[in-house]
C-alpha positions, 0 to 999 in steps of 0.5 A: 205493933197490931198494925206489923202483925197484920201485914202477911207479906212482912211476915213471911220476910221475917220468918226467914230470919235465923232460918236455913236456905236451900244450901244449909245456909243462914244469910240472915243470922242474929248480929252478936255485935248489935247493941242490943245483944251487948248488956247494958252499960252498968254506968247507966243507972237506969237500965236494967239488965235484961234488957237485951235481945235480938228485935228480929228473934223477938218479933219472929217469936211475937208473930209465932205466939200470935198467930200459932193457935189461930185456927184457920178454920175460924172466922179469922178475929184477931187477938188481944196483946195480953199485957204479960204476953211473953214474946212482947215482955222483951221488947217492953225492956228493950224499949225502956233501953232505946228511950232511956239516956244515959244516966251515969250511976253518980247522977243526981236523984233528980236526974235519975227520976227524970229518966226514969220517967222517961224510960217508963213513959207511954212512947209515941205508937209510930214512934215505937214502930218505926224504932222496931223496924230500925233496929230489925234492919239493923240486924241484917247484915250489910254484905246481905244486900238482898236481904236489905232490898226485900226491907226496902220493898218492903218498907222504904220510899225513895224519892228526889227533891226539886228545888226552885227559886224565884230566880229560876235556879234549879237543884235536885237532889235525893232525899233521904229514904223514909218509912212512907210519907211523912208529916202530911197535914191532918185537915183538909185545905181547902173545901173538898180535899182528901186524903190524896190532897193532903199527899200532894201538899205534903210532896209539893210546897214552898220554903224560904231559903238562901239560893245557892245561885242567887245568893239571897233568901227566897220562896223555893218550889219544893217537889218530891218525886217517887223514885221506888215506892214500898209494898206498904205505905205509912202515911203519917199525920202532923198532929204534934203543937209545934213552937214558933220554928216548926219544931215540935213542942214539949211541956215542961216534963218534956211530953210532947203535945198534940195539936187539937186546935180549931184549925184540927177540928174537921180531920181529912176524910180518909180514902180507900184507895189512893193514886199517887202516879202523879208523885212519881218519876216515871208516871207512865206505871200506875201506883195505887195503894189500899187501905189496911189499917188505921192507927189512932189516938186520943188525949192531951199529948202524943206519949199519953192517952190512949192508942187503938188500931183498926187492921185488915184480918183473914176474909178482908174482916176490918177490926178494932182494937182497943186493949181487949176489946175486939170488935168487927167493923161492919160495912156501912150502909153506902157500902163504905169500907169501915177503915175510912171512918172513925170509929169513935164519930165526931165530938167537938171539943170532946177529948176522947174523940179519936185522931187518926195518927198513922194510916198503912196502904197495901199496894196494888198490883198491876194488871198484866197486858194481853197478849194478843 
């Protein structure tokens, strides 16, 4: 959530909510109809009554309570979430909704206490974000397209796939929008790579699969073109332990394991700027994204442990922040900027060392031709 409160231009997207245009107009109300505004199903045992509210007014009041007393005059040192911080208390509850199942009041003790657990555990810090986002989508309506476009600017990466077989069969076709780029590999391939590299990799790789054309199970090429990319570009690491068909694994409690294996023991060095023309449809416009913040995590499994978050503040200031604890990140000797190094430095096989699980780029703007 430090990472959201952090990025001005959302911000600024987000106050217009419930707001009136220059005709006296909201086009952008709450949604009575959303199923957050309903109350809960009193056949689920597990859910309490107040969880209920519109996430668009919450995170509107968050953002207000956050940043309303900060004085601009100040150095620009972010807050600390207190843990009984009003704005965020609603949100708590409505995310004890989202990850709660449906558990019928006639279920089983033991049912009931397993969703509890559920319910009340620590969730996944991307996770929870990304459900924060789509539930605040949720509430625009669909007749406003306008509104749902600044999102998608906001947020969205739109992209194609190119499949090719050994036979030389070829399909495209759209891929579902995402926020950012997804499941890159957290350790370099080869000596050398970078971040970029991982980003290649995660847009360019093979499968096996049937060919439509041939008829037979074969390694298929996959490319994945950029066809509208957002103004802030999650970038999200595959640090999950995963089972013999990819999906991701789970203890018999049901949390889901972090991957700290040797072959993630030399994370990929971070860079500060990153171009991914080459990604693209159309490569003739530069796309080059900057650093803003990194999302980390330590411990055994990625619903445990411990979440921290370095953010970009006023004066282009690079934070950590660990719970209360706020400390300014100085650049490095090489004039190195902080958000590229972990903070924690490298301990082998030490369980308190930071991974690096979500990285936020802000993109560049491009500059305007001469006119001469």
């Amino acid at each position: 959530m430090q990472i959201l409160l952090h990025l001005p231009k959302f911000m600024n997207w987000l106050n217009e909510h419930q707001k009136a245009n220059a005709h006296g107009l909201i086009d952008w109300p709450c949604d009575p109809n959303h199923l957050d505004m309903q109350p809960p199903n009193p056949a689920n045992a597990i859910v309490p009554a107040t969880a209920i509210g519109c996430v668009s007014c919450l995170m509107k009041d968050l953002v207000s309570d956050y940043w309303g007393q900060v004085d601009l005059a100040a150095d620009g040192t972010p807050n600390p979430f207190d843990a009984g911080q009003q704005p965020m208390m609603p949100i708590h509850r409505l995310a004890k909704r989202w990850y709660a199942p449906h558990v019928a009041a006639t279920a089983s003790a033991l049912n009931r206490q397993l969703a509890i657990d559920r319910r009340d555990a620590l969730q996944y810090a991307d996770d929870f974000l990304k459900m924060v986002l789509g539930h605040m989508e949720e509430t625009i309506p669909r007749t406003n397209t306008n509104r749902i476009d600044q999102y998608n600017a906001l947020f969205m990466l739109e992209s194609q796939n190119t499949s090719r077989c050994k036979c030389h069969a070829r399909n495209t076709q759209p891929a579902t929008p995402t926020i950012g780029i997804e499941n890159v590999w957290p350790t370099p391939r080869q000596p050398g790579d970078t971040i970029d590299h991982a980003i290649w990799d995660a847009c360019n790789y093979e499968v096996t699969m049937a060919c439509a054309h041939c008829g037979q199970d074969r390694t298929h090429t996959i490319e994945r073109r950029i066809k509208a990319a957002p103004q802030y570009l999650r970038v999200q690491f595959d640090i999950h332990e995963r089972d013999d068909e990819g999906n991701e694994d789970q203890d018999i409690d049901g949390n889901k394991m972090k991957n700290m294996g040797p072959q993630h023991q030399d994370p990929v060095p971070i860079d500060s700027i990153i171009d991914i023309t080459q990604h693209q449809m159309n490569t003739t416009t530069p796309l080059r994204y900057k650093l803003i913040g990194v999302v980390y995590h330590h411990g055994e499994y990625v619903n445990d442990g411990h979440y921290l978050a370095a953010v970009t503040c006023y004066g282009n200031k690079k934070y950590l922040i660990d719970d209360d604890d706020i400390s300014e990140e100085a650049r490095r000797d090489n004039d190195q900027d902080p958000l590229t190094v972990n903070p924690m430095g490298w301990y082998r096989n030490d369980q308190n060392y930071l991974y690096a699980v979500t990285l936020w780029y802000e993109r560049l703007s491009n500059p305007r031709p001469l006119n001469l």
